[in-house]
C-alpha positions as CSV (number, residue, x, y, z in Angstrom):
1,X,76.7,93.0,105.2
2,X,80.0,92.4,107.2
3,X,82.0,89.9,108.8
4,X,84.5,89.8,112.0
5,X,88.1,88.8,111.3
6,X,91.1,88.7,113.8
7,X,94.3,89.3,112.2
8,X,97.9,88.3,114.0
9,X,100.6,90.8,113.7
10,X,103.7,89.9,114.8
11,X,106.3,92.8,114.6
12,X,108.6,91.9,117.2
13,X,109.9,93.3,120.6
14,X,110.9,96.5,119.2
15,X,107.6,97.2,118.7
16,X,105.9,96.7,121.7
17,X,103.7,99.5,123.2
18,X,102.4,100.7,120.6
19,X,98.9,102.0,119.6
20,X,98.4,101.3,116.6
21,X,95.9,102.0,113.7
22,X,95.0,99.8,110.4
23,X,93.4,101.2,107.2
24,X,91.5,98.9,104.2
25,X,92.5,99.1,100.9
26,X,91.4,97.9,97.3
27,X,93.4,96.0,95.1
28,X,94.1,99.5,93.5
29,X,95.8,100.6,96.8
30,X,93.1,103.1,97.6
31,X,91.5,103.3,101.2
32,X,88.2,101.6,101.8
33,X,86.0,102.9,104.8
34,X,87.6,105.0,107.5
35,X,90.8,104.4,109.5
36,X,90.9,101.5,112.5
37,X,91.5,102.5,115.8
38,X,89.7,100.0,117.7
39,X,90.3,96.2,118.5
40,X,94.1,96.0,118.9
41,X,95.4,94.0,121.7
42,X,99.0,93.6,122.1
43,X,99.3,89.6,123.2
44,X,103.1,89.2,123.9
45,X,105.9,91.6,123.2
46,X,105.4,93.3,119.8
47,X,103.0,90.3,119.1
48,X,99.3,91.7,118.4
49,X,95.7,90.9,117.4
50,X,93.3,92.7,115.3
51,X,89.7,92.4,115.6
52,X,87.5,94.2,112.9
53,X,84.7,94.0,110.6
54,X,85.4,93.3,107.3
55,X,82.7,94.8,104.4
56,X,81.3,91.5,102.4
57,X,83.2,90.6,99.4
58,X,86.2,92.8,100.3
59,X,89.2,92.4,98.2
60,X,92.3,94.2,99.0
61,X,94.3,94.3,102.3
62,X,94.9,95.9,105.3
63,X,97.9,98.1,106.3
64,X,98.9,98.1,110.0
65,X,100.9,101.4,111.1
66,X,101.6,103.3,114.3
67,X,98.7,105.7,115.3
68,X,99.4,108.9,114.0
69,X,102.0,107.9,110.7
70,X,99.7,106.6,108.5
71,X,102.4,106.9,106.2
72,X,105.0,104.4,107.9
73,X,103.4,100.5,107.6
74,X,104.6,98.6,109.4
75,X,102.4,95.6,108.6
76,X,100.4,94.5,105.8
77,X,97.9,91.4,104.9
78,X,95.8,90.3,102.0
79,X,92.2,90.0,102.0
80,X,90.7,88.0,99.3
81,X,87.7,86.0,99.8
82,X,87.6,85.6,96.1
83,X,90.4,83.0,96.4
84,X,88.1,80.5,98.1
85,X,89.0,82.6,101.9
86,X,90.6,84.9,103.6
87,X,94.3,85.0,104.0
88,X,96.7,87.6,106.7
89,X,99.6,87.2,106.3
90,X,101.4,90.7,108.4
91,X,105.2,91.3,107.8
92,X,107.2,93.9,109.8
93,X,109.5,96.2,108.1
């Protein structure tokens, strides 16, 4: 099973234009599925959402980076539906 989650991610005007891509991690920091491409809209300037499906009983995070450099984040949230629900909380570099 799955579930849909929109994440905000809010890096700012520098930032705007971008495509951008998202990977899952574990709590070990190893990637979970393959790489997001799909389901980012850019809202405002540099302001975005992300709408993807989530694996059941995920616990880990997500890392927000510029398509192409998965290497460079420059956003990440916390997923952990242990904790009684699910928490995003994106911070630009």
């Amino acid at each position: 099973m799955s579930y849909q989650y929109t994440f905000d991610i809010h890096l700012g005007p520098i930032y705007a234009g971008l495509t951008l891509a998202a990977q899952l991690i574990d709590t070990a920091g190893d990637d979970v599925g393959s790489e997001i491409t799909t389901g980012f809209v850019e809202i405002s300037n540099g302001d975005y959402l992300l709408t993807a499906t989530i694996p059941d009983d995920h616990q880990g995070g997500v890392l927000i980076y510029e398509n192409g450099t998965p290497g460079t984040v420059l956003a990440a949230g916390n997923i952990n539906p242990a904790s009684g629900g699910l928490t995003a909380q994106e911070t630009a570099n």
